[in-house]
C-alpha positions as CSV (number, residue, x, y, z in Angstrom):
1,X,131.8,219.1,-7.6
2,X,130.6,221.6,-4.8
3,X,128.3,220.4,-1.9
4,X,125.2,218.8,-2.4
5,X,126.0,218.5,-6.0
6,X,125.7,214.8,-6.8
7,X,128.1,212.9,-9.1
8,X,126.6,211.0,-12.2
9,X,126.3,208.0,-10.7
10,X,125.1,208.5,-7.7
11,X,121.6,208.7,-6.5
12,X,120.0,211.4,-4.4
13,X,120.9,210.7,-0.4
14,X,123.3,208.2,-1.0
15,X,127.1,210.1,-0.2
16,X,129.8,209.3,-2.6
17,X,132.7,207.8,-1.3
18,X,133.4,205.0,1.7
19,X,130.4,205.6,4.3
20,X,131.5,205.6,8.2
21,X,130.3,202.8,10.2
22,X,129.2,199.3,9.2
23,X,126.2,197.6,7.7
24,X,123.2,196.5,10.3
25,X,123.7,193.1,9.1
26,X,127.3,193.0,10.5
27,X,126.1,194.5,13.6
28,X,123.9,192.1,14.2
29,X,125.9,189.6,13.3
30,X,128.2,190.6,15.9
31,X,126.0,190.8,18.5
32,X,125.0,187.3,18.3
33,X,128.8,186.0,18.2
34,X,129.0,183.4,21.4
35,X,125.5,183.6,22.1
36,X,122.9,180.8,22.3
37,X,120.0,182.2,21.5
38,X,116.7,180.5,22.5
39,X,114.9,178.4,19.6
40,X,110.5,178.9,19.9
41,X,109.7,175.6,20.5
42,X,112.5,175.4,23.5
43,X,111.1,178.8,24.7
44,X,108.8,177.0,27.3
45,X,111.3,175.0,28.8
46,X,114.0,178.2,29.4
47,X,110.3,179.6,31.1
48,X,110.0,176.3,33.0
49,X,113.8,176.7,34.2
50,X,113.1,180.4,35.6
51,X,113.8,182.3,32.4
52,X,112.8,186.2,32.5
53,X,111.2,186.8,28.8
54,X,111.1,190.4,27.8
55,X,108.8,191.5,25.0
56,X,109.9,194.6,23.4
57,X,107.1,194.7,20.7
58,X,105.8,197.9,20.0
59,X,102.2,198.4,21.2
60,X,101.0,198.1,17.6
61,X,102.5,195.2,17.0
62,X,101.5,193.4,20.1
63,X,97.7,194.4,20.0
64,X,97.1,192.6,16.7
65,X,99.8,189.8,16.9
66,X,99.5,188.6,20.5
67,X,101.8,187.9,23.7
68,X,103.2,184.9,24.3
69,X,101.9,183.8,27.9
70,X,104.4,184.6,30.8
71,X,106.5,187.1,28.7
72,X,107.0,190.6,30.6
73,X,106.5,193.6,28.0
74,X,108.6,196.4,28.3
75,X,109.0,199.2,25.8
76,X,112.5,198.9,23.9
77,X,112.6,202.6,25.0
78,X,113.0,202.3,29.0
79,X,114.2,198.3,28.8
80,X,118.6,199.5,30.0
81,X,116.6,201.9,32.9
82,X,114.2,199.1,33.9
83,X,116.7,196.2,33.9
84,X,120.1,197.6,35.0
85,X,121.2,195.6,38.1
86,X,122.4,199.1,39.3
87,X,119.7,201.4,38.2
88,X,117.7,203.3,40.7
89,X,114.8,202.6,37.8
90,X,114.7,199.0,38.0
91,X,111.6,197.2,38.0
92,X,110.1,195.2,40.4
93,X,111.5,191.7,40.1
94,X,113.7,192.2,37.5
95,X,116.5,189.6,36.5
96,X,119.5,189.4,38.3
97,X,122.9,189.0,36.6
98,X,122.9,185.4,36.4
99,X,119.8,185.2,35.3
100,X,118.5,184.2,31.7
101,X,116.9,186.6,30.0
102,X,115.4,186.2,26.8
103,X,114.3,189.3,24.7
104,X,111.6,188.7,22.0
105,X,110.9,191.2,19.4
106,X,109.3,191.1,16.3
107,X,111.4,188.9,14.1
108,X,114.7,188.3,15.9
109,X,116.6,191.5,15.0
110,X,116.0,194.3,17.2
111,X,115.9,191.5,20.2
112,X,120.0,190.9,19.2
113,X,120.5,194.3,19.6
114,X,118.5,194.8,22.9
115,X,119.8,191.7,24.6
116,X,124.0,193.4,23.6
117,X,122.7,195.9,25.6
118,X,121.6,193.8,28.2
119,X,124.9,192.0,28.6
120,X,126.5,195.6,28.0
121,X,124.8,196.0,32.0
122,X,126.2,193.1,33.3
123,X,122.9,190.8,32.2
124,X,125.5,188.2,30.8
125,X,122.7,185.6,30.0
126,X,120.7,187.5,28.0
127,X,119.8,186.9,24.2
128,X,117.0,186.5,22.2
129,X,114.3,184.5,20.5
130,X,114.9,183.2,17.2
131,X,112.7,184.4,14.4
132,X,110.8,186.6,17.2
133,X,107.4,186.6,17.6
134,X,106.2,185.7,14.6
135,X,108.9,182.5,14.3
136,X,107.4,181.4,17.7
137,X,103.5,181.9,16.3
138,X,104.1,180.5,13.2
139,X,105.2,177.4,15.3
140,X,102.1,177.1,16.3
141,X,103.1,177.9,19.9
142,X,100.4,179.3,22.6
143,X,99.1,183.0,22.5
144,X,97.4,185.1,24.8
145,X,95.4,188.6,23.9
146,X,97.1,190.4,27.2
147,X,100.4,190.4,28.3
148,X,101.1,188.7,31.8
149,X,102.8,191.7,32.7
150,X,103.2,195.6,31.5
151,X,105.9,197.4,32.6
152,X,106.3,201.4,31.8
């Protein structure tokens, strides 16, 4: 079979053989090893106790879902440069390395993954919000129509 021929059992875009890498799900899964991530209706409390929370939302999904009241939202995009204890882009008040951080996206996923990064920057309390966003409205929790706090 030459390149870009497929075999007869394959389906266009999908490579025959072993693929490089791993699944998303086990990456994930990995990322949430030894973690305790934050539960919705304990996400008050963490605030109470001095918890930074981080909205990574996109803007789309913010302006029709909502904020949660007290959650800072920065774009997934610059979240490393605005949060690095050693970065010479880090926001205004930012959390300090001992600080809990708890990143809320829309569903719990892409929050894992930001808050590995986090820790990856020496943020060694951060993780995430279980079920996101929509875990935390579907609990009937509070919701405001702006965010407390925009950072670019």
């Amino acid at each position: 079979m030459s390149a870009g021929e497929l075999s007869a059992d394959a389906t266009p875009g999908t490579p025959a053989g072993p693929l490089p890498g791993r699944p998303v799900e086990d990456i994930v899964a990995a990322a949430r090893e030894g973690t305790d991530r934050v539960e919705p209706g304990d996400l008050a409390a963490a605030q109470a106790r001095g918890a930074h929370v981080i909205d990574v939302r996109s803007a789309v999904t913010r302006d029709v879902e909502g904020h949660i009241p007290g959650a800072v939202v920065v774009e997934r995009l610059v979240l490393d440069w605005r949060l690095d204890p050693r970065g010479a882009w880090r926001m205004a008040g930012a959390p300090e390395p001992e600080d809990e951080v708890i990143v809320v996206c829309n569903e719990g996923y892409h929050s894992t993954l930001a808050a590995r990064d986090l820790r990856e920057l020496g943020l060694l309390r951060a993780t995430d919000l279980v079920g996101g966003f929509r875990a935390y409205r579907a609990a009937g929790l509070p919701t405001a129509t702006e965010p407390s706090r925009y950072v670019d």
